[in-house]
C-alpha positions as CSV (number, residue, x, y, z in Angstrom):
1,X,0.0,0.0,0.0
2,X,1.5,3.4,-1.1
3,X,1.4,6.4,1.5
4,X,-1.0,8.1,-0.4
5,X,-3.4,5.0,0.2
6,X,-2.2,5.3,3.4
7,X,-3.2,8.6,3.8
8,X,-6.2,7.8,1.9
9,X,-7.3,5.6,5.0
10,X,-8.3,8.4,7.3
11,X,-11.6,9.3,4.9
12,X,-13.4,6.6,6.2
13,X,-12.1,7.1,9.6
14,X,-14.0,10.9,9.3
15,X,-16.8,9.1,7.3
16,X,-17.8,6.9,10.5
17,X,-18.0,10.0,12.5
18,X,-19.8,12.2,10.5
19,X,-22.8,9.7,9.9
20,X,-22.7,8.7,13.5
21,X,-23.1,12.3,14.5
22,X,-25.5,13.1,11.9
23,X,-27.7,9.8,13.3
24,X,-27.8,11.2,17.1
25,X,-28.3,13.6,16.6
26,X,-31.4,13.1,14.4
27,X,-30.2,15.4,11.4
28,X,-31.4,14.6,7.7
29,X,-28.6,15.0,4.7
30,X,-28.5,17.8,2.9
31,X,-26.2,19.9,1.1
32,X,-24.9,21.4,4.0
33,X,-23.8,18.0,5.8
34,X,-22.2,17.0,2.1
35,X,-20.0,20.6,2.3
36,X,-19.1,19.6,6.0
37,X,-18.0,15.6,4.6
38,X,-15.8,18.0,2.3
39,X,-14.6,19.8,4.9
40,X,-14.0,17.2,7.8
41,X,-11.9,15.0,5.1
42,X,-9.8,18.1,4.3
43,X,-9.3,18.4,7.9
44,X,-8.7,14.4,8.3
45,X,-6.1,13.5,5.3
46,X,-4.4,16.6,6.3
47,X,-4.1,14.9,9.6
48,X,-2.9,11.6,8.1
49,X,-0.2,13.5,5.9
50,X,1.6,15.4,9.1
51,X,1.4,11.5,11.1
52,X,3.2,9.9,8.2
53,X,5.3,12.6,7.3
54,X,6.4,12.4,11.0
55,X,6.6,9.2,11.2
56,X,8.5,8.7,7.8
57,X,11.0,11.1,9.0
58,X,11.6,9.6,12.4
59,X,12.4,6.4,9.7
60,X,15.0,8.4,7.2
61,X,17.0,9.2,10.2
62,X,17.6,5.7,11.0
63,X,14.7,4.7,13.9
64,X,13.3,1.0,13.5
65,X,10.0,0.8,12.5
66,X,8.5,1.0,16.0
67,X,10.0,3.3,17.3
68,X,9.4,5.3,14.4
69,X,6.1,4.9,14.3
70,X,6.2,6.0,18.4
71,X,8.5,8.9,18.2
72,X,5.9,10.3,15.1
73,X,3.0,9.7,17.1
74,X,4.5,11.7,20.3
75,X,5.5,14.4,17.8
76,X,2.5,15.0,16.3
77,X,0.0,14.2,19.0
78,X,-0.8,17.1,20.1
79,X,-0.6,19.0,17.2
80,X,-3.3,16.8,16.0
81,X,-5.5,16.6,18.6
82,X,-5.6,20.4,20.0
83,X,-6.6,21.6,16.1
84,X,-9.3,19.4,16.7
85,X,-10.4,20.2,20.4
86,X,-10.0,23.8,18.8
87,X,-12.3,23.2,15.6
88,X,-14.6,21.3,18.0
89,X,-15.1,23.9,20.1
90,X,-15.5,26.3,17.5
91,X,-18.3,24.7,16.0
92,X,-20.1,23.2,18.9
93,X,-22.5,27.0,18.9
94,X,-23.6,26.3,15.1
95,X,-24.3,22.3,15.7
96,X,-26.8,23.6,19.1
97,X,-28.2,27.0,17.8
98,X,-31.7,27.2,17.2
99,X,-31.8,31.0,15.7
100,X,-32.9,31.8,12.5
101,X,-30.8,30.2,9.8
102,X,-29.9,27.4,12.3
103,X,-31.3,24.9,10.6
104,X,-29.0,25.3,7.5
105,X,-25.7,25.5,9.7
106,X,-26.3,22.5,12.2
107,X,-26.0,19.7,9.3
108,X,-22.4,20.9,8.7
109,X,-21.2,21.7,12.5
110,X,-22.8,18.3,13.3
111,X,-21.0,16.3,10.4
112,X,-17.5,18.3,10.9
113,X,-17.8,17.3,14.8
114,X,-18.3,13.9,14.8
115,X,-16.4,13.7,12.0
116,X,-13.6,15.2,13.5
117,X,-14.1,13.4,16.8
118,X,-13.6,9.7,15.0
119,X,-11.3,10.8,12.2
120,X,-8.5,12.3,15.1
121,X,-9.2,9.3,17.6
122,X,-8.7,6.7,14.8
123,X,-5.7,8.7,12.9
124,X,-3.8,8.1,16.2
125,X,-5.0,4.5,17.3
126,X,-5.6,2.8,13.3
127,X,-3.0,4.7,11.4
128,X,0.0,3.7,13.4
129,X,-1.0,0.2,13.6
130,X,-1.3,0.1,9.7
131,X,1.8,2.0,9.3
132,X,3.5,-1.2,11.4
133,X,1.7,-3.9,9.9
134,X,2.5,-2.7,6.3
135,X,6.3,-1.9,7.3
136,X,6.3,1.8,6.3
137,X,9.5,2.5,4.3
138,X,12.0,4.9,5.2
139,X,12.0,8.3,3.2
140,X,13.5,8.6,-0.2
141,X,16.3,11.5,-0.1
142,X,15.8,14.2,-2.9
143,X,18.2,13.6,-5.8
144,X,19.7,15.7,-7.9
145,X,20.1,15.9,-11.6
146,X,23.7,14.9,-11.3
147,X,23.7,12.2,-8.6
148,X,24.6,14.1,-6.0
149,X,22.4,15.1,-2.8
150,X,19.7,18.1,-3.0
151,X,21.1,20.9,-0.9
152,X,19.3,20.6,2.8
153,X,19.9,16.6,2.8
């Protein structure tokens, strides 16, 4: 599996989420749940790319696959999770208004909440565990046209 499948991964994660969300809380589908599923898997492969990126450096500079994968994951953790708390938080007035206008902005607070609530908690737990059981490689340096190693390598 190629890191972009990889990467790739984390849409269902945010998926899962998103529906579940959408379900308790009792909200139909609607365009604006479809713009926050846009949104929420913006937020969620963007997520996946800094935990491999991390986790594929912690490999270029020699780390065995473990504790690669760990030293990535305590890198990035809380990167990861505070932009979520943070996008949670900041949504959590449009998913409980009932003003006027409400009723168009709840679909997408509500999908891009539980969305975001899955997608980050199985990013750190399913992504890591993939990235073990499929031996992530180590990173490829940059190249140059004549052999010789990119300057910053």
């Amino acid at each position: 599996m190629g890191t972009a499948l990889l990467i790739m991964l984390n849409l269902p994660f945010a998926l899962i989420g998103g529906t579940l969300a959408l379900y308790f809380w009792r909200t139909n589908f609607n365009i604006s749940a479809a713009v926050g599923y846009i949104a929420v898997f913006g937020v969620s492969v963007l997520n996946g790319v800094v935990l491999v990126t991390s986790i594929r450096q912690a490999r270029s500079e020699g780390l065995l696959l473990r504790e690669a994968i760990l030293t990535g994951c305590e890198i990035r953790f809380r990167a990861i999770v505070v932009s979520a708390i943070v996008a949670v938080i900041g949504f959590l007035p449009a998913a409980l208004s009932h003003g006027i206008g409400s009723e168009i902005q709840r679909p997408l607070a509500r999908v891009v909440i539980g969305g975001l609530v899955s997608s980050t908690a199985l990013t750190l737990l399913v992504l890591p565990a993939v990235c073990a059981g499929m031996g992530l490689s180590r990173a490829e340096p940059v190249v140059a046209d004549d052999g010789a190693p990119a300057a910053g390598d």
